[in-house]
C-alpha atoms as an extended CHARMM CRD file, in Angstrom:
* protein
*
       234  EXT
         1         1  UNK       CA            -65.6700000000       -2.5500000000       33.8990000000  PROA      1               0.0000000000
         2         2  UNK       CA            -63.3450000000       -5.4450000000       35.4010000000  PROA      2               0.0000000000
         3         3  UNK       CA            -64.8750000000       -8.8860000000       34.6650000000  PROA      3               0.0000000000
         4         4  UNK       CA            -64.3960000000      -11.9240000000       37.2170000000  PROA      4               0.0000000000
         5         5  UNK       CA            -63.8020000000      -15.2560000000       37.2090000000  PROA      5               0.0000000000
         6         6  UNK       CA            -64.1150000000      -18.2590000000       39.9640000000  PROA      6               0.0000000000
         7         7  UNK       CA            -62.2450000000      -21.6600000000       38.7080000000  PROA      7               0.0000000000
         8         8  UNK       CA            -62.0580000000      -24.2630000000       41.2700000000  PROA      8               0.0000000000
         9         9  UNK       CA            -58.9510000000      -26.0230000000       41.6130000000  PROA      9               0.0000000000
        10        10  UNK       CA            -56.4960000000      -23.0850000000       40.2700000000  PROA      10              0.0000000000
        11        11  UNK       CA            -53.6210000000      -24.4650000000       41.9100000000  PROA      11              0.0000000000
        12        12  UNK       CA            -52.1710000000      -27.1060000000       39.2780000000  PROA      12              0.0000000000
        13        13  UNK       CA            -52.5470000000      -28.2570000000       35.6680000000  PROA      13              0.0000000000
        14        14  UNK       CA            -55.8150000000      -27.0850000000       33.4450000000  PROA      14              0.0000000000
        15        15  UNK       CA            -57.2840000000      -25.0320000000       36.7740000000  PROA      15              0.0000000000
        16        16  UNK       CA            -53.7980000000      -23.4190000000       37.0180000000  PROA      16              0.0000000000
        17        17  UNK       CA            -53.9120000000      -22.5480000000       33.0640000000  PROA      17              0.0000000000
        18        18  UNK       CA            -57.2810000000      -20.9720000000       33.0850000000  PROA      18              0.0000000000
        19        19  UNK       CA            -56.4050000000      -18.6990000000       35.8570000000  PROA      19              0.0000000000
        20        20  UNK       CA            -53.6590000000      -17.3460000000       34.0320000000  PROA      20              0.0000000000
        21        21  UNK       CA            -55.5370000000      -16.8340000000       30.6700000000  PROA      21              0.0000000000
        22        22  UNK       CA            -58.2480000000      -15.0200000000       32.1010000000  PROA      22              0.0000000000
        23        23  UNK       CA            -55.8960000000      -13.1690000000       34.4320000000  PROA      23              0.0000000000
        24        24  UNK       CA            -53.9290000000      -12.0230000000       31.2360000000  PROA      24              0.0000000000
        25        25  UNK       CA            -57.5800000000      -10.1720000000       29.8890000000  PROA      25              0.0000000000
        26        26  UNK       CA            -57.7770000000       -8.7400000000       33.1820000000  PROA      26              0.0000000000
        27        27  UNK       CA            -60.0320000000      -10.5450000000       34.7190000000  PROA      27              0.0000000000
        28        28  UNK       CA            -59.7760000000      -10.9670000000       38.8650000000  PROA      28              0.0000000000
        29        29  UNK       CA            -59.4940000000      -14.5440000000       40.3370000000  PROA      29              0.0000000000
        30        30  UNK       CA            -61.0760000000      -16.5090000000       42.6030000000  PROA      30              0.0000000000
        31        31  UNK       CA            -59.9920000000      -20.1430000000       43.2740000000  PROA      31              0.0000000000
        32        32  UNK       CA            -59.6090000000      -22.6120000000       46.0030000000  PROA      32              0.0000000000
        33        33  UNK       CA            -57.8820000000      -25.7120000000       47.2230000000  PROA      33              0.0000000000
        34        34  UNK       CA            -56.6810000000      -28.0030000000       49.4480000000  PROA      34              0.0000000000
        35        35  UNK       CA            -53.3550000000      -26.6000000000       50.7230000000  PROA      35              0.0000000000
        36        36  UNK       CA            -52.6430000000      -23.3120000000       51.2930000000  PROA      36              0.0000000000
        37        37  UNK       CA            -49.0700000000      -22.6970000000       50.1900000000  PROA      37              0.0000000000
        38        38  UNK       CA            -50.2970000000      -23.6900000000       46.4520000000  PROA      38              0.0000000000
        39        39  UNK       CA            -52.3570000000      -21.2480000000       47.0810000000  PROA      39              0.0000000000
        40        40  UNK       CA            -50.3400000000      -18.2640000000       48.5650000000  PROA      40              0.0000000000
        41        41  UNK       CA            -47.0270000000      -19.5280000000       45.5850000000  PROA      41              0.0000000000
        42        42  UNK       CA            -50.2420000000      -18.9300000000       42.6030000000  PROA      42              0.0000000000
        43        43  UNK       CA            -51.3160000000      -15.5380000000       44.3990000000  PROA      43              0.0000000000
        44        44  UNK       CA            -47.8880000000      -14.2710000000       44.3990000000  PROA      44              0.0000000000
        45        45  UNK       CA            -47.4370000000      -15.2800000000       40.6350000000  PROA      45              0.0000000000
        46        46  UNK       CA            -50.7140000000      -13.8780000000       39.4670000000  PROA      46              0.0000000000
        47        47  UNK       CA            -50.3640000000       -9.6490000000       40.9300000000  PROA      47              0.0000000000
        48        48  UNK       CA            -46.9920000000       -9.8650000000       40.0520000000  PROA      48              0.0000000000
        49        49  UNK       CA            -47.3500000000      -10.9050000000       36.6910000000  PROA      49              0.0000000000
        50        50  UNK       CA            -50.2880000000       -9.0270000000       35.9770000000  PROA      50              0.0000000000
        51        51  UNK       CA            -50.4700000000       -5.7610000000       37.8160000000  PROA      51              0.0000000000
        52        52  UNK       CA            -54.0970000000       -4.4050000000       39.1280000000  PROA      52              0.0000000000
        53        53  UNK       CA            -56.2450000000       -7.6660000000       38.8320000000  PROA      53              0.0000000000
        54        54  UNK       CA            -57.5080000000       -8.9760000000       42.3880000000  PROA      54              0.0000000000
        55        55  UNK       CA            -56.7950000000      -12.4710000000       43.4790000000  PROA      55              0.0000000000
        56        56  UNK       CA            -58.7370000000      -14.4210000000       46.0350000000  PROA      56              0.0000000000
        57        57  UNK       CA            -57.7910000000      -17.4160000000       47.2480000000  PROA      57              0.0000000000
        58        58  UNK       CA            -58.6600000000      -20.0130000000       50.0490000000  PROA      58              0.0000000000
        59        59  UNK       CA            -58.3520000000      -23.5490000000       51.2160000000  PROA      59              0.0000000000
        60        60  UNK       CA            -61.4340000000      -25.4200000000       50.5580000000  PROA      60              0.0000000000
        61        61  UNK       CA            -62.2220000000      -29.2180000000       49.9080000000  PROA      61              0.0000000000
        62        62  UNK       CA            -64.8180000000      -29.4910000000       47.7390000000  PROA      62              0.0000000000
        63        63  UNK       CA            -65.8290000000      -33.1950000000       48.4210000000  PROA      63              0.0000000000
        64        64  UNK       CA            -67.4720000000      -31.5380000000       51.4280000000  PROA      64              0.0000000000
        65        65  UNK       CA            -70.5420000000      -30.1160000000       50.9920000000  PROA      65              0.0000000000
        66        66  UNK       CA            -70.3680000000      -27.2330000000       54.0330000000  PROA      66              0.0000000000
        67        67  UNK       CA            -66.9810000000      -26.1650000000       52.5520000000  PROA      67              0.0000000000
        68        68  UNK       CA            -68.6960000000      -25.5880000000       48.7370000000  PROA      68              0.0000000000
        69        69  UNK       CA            -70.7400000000      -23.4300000000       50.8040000000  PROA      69              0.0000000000
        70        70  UNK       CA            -68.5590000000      -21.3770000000       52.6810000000  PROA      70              0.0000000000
        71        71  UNK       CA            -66.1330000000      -20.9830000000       49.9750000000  PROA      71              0.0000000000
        72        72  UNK       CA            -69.3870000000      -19.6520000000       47.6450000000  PROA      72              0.0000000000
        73        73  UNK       CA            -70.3260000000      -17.3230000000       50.2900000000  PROA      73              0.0000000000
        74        74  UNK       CA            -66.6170000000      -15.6900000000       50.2380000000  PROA      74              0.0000000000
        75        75  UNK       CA            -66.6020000000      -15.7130000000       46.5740000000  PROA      75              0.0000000000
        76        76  UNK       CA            -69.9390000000      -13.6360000000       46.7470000000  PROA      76              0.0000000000
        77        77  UNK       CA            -67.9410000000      -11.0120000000       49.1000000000  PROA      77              0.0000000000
        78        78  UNK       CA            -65.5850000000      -10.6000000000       46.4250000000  PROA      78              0.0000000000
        79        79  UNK       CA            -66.4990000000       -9.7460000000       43.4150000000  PROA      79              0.0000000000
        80        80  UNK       CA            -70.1030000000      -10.0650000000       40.7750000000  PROA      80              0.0000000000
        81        81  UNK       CA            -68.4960000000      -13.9220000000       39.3690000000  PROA      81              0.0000000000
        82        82  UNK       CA            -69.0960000000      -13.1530000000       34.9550000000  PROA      82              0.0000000000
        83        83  UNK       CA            -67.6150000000      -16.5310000000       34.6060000000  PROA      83              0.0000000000
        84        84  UNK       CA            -67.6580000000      -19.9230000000       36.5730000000  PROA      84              0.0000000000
        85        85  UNK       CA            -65.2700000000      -22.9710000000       35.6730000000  PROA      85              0.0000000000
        86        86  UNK       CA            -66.0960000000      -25.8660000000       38.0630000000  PROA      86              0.0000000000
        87        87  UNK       CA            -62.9510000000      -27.7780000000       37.5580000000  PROA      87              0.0000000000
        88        88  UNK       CA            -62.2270000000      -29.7870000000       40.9920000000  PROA      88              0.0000000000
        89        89  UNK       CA            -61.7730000000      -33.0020000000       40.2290000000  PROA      89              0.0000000000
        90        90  UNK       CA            -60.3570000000      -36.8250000000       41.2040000000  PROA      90              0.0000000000
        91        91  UNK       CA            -58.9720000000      -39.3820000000       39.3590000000  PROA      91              0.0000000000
        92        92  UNK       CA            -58.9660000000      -42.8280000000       41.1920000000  PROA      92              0.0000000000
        93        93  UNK       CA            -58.6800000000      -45.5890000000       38.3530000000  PROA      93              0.0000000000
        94        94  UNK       CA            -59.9120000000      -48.8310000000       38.7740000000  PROA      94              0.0000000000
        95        95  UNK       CA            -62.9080000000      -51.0030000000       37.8770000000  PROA      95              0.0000000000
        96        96  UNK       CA            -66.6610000000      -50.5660000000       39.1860000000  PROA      96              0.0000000000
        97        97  UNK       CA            -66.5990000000      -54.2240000000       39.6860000000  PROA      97              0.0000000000
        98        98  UNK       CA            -62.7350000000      -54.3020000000       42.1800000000  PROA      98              0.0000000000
        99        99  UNK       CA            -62.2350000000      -50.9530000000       42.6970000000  PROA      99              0.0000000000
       100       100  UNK       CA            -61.7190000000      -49.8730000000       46.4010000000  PROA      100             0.0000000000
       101       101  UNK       CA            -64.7650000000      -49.5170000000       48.4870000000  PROA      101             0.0000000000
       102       102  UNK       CA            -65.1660000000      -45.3260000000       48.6900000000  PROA      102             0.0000000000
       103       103  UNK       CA            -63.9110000000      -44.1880000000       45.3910000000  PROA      103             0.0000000000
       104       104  UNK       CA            -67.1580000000      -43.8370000000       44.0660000000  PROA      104             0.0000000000
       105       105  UNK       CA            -68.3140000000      -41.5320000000       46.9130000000  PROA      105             0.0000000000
       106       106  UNK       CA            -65.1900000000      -39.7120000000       46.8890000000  PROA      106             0.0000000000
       107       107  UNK       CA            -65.2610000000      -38.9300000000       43.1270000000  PROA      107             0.0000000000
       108       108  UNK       CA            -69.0460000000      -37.9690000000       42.8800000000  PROA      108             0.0000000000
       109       109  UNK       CA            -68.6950000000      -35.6940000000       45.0980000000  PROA      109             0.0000000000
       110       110  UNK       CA            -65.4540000000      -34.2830000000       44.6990000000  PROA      110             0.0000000000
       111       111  UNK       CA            -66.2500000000      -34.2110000000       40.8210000000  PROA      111             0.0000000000
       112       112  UNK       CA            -69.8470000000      -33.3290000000       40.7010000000  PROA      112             0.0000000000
       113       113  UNK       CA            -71.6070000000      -32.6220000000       43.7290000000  PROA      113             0.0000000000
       114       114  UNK       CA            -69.0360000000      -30.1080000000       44.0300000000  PROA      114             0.0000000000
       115       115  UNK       CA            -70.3410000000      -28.3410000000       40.8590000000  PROA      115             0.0000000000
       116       116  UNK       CA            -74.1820000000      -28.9800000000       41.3010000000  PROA      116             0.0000000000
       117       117  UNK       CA            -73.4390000000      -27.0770000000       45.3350000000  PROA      117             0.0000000000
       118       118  UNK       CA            -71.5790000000      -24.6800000000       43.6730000000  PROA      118             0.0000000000
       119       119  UNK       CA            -73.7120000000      -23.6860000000       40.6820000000  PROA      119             0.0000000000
       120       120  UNK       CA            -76.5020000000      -23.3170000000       42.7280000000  PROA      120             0.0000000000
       121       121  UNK       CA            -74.8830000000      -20.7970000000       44.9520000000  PROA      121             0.0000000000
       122       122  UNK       CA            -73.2530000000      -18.3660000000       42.3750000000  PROA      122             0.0000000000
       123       123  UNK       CA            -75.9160000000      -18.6920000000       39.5310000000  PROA      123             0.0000000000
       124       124  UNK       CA            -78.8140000000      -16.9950000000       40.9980000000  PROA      124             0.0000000000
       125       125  UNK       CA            -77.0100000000      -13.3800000000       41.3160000000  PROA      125             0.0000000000
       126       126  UNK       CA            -76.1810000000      -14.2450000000       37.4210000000  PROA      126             0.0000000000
       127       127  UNK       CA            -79.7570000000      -14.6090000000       36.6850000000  PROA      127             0.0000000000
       128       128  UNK       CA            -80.6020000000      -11.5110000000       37.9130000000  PROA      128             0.0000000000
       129       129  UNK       CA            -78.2440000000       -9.5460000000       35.3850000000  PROA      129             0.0000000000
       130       130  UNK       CA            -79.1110000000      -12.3370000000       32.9540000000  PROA      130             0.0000000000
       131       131  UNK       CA            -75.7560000000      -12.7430000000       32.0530000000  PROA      131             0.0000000000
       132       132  UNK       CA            -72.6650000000      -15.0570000000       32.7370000000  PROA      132             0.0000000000
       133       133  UNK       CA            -71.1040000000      -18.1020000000       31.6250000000  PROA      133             0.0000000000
       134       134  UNK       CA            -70.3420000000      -21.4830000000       32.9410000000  PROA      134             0.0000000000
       135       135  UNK       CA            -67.9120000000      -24.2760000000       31.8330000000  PROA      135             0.0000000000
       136       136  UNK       CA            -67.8310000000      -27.5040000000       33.4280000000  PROA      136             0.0000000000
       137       137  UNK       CA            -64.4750000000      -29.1030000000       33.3020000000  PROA      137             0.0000000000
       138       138  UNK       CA            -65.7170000000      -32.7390000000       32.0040000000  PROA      138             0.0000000000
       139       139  UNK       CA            -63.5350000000      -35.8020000000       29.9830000000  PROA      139             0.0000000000
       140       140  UNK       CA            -63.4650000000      -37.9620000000       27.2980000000  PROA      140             0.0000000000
       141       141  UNK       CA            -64.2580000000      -40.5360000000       29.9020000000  PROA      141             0.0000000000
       142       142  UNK       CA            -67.3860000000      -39.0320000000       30.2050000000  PROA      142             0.0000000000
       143       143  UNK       CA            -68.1290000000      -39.8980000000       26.6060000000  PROA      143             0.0000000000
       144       144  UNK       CA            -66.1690000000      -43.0260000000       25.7900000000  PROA      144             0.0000000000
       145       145  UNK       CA            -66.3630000000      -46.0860000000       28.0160000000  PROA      145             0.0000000000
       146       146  UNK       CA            -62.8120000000      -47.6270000000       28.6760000000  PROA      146             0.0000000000
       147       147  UNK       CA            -61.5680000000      -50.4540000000       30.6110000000  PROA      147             0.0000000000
       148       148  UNK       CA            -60.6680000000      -49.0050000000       34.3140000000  PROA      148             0.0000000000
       149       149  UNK       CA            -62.3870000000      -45.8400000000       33.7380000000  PROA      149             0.0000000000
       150       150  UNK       CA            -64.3330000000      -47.2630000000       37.3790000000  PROA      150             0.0000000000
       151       151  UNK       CA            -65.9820000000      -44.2380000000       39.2000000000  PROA      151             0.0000000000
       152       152  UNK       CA            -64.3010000000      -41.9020000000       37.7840000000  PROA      152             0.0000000000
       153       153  UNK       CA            -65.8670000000      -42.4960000000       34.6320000000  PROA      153             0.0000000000
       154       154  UNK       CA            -69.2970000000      -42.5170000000       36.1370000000  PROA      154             0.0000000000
       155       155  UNK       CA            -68.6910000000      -39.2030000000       37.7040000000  PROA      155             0.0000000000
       156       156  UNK       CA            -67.5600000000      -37.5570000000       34.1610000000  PROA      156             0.0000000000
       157       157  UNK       CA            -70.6050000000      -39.1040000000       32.6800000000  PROA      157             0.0000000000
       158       158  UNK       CA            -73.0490000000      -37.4860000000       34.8830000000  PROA      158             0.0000000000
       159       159  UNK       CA            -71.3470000000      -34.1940000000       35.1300000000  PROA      159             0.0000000000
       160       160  UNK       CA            -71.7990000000      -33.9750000000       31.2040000000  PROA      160             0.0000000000
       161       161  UNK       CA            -75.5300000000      -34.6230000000       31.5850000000  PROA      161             0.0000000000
       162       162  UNK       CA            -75.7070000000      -32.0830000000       34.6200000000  PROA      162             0.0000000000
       163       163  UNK       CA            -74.3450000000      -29.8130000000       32.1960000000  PROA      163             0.0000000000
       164       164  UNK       CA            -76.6800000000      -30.6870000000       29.4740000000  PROA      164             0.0000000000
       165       165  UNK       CA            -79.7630000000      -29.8310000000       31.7020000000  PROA      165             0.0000000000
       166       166  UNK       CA            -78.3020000000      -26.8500000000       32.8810000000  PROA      166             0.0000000000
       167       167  UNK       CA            -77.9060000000      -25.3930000000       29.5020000000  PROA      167             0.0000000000
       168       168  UNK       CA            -81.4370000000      -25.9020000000       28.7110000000  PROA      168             0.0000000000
       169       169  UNK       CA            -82.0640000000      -24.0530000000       32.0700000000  PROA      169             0.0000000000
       170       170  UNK       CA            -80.1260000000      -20.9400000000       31.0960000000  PROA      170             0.0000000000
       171       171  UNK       CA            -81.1930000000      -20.4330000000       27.9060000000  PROA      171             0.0000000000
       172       172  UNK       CA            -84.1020000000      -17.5980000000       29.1140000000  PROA      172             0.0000000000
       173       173  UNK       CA            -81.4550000000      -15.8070000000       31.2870000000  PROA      173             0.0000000000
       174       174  UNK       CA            -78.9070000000      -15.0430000000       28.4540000000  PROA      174             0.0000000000
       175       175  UNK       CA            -76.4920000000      -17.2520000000       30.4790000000  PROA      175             0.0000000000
       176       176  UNK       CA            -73.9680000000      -19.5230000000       28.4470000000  PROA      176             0.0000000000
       177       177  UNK       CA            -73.4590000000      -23.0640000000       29.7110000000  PROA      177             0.0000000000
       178       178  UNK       CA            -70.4540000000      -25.2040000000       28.4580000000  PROA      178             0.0000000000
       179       179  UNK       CA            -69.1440000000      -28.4920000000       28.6720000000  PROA      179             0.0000000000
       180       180  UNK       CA            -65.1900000000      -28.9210000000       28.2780000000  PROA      180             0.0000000000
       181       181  UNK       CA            -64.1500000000      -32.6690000000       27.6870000000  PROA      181             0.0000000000
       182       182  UNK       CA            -60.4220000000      -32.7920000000       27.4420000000  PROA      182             0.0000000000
       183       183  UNK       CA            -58.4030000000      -35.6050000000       26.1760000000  PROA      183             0.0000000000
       184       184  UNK       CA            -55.0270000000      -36.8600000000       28.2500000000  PROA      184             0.0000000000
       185       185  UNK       CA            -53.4960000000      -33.7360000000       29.2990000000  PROA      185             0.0000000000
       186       186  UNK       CA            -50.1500000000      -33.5040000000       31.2380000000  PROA      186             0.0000000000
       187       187  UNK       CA            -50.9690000000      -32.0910000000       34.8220000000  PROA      187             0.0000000000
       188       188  UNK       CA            -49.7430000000      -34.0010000000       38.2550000000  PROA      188             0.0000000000
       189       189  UNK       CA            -52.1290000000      -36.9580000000       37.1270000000  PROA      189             0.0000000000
       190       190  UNK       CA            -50.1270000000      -38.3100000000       34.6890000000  PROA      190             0.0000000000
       191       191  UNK       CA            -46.5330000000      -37.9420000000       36.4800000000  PROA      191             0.0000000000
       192       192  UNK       CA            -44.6250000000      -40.6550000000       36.3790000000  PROA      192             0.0000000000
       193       193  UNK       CA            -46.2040000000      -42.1930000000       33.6010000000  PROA      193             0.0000000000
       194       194  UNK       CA            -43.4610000000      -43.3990000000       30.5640000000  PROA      194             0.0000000000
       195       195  UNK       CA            -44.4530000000      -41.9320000000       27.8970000000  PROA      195             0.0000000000
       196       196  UNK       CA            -43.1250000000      -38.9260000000       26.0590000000  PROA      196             0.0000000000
       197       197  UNK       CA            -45.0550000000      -35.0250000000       27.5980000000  PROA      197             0.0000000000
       198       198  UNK       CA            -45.0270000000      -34.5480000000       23.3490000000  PROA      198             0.0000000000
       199       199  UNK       CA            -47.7580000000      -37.6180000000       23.7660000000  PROA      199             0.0000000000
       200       200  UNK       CA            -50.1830000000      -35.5860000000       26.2740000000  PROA      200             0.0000000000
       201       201  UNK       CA            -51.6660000000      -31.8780000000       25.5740000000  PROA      201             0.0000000000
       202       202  UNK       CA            -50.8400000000      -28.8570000000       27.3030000000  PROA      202             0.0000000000
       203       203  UNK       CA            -52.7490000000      -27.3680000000       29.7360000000  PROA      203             0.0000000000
       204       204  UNK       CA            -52.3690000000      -23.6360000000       27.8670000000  PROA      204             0.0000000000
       205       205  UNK       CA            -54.3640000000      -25.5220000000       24.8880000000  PROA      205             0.0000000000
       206       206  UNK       CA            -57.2290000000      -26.3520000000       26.9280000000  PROA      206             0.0000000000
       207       207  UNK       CA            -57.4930000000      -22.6120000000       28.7160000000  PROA      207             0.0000000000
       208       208  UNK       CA            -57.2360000000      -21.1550000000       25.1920000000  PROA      208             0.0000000000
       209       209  UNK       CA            -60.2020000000      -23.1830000000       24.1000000000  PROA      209             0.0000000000
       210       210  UNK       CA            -61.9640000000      -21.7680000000       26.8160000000  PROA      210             0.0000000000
       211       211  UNK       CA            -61.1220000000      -18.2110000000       26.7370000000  PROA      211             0.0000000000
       212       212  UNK       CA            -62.0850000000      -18.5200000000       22.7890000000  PROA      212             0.0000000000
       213       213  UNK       CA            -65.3840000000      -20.0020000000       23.7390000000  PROA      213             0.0000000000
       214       214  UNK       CA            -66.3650000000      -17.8110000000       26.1530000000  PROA      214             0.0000000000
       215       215  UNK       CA            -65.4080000000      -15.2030000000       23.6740000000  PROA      215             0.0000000000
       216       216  UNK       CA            -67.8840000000      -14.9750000000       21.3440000000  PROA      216             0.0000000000
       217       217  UNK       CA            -70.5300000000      -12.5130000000       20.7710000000  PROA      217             0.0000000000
       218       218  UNK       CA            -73.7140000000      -12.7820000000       22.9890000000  PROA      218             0.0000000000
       219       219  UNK       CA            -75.6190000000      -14.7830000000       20.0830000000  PROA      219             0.0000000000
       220       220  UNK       CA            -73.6600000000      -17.7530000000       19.6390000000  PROA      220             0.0000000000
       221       221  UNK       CA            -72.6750000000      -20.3050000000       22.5480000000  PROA      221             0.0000000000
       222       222  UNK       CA            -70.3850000000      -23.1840000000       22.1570000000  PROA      222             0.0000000000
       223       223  UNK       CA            -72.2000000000      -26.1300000000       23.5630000000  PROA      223             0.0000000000
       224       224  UNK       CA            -69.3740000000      -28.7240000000       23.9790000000  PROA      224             0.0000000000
       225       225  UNK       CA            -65.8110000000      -28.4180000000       23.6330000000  PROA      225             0.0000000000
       226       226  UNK       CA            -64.3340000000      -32.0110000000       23.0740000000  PROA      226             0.0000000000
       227       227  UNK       CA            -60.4110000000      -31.9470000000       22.5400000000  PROA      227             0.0000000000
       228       228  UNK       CA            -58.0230000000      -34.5690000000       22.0610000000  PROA      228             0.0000000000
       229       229  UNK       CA            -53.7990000000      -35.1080000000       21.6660000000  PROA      229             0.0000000000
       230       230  UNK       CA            -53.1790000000      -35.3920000000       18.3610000000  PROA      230             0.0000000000
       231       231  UNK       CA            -52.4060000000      -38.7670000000       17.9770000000  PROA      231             0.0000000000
       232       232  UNK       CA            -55.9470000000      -39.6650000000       19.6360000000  PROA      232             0.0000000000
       233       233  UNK       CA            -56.7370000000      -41.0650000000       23.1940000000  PROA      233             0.0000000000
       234       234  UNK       CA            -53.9920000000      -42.9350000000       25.7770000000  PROA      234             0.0000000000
């Protein structure tokens, strides 16, 4: 039986990556965001790459609580989601102290009221079949304090502990939580930056960690997934 998965923010950079692991196993896709010829260009790429799977897509901005909604309720349409990757996110650097007045709203809830909306629409039908699995696409910034981490940093923090909580949740309904804190990886963040892509990690590395962690038998779970360049943190 065909397995699905819903990853928020498919269109670029670890979101984009995921898709196309999963979609290589077979798996449909559901994503979203903000502009819709992203999303029509990843469409095309996925059914003609991989032939049979079923791809749905739609424009969505997740900072808004109505459109988590609405998206959710499509996703439900779709497809029974086996796997849910709430990767949205924002990065806005600067310091809690200076940092622009709305950056903190906009990256709470673009980076984790987005999630907690989310979660809470697709994880009831999981509890029913008492089975499913869901990552939460976290940082090292939401582990290790840094000088102009700002809001962003706050946001990362709290979506760890969200995830924390959940996991203790889920444990009765055979349902595996995950947290996924990646190190600098090279996605339309870091353009422009000077400094070498060999510096950064790949995108692939980070959906392979994910596709090995959700693919373990039903009596192990991995709890976090913390991983780094090689030569350490930028």
């Amino acid at each position: 039986m065909r397995k699905s998965i819903l990853i928020t923010g498919g269109t670029k950079g670890i979101g984009r990556a995921i898709c196309f692991r999963f979609a290589e196993e077979g798996f449909d896709i559901a994503t979203c965001a903000r502009h819709q010829a992203d999303l029509d260009n990843l469409k095309s790429e996925l059914e003609s790459k991989f032939q049979g799977i079923r791809v749905l897509t739609e424009v969505a901005d997740l900072s808004k609580k109505e459109e988590v909604q609405e998206f959710a309720l499509k996703v439900k349409s779709f497809d029974p989601i086996d796997v849910l990757v709430n990767n949205t996110g924002v990065f806005l650097p600067g310091a809690i102290h200076d940092e622009p007045d709305g950056n903190f709203e906009l990256m709470m809830q673009t980076n984790l009221y987005s999630a907690y909306y989310l979660v809470r629409a697709i994880l009831p039908e999981m509890m029913k079949r008492k089975s499913g699995h869901v990552f939460s696409m976290g940082s090292i910034a939401g582990t290790t304090a840094y000088p102009n981490g700002g809001s962003y940093a706050i946001s990362k923090w709290a979506m760890l502990g969200m995830t924390k909580c959940l996991r203790e949740e889920m444990k009765p309904y055979g349902i595996k939580v995950t947290s996924v804190l990646p190190g600098a990886t090279y996605t339309a963040s870091w353009e422009g930056v000077d400094l070498p892509i060999e510096r950064f990690m790949k995108a692939e590395d980070v959906a392979d960690s994910v596709w090995a962690a959700y693919n373990l038998s039903p009596s192990s779970v991995v709890e976090e997934i913390t991983i780094r360049p090689q030569l350490g943190d930028i």
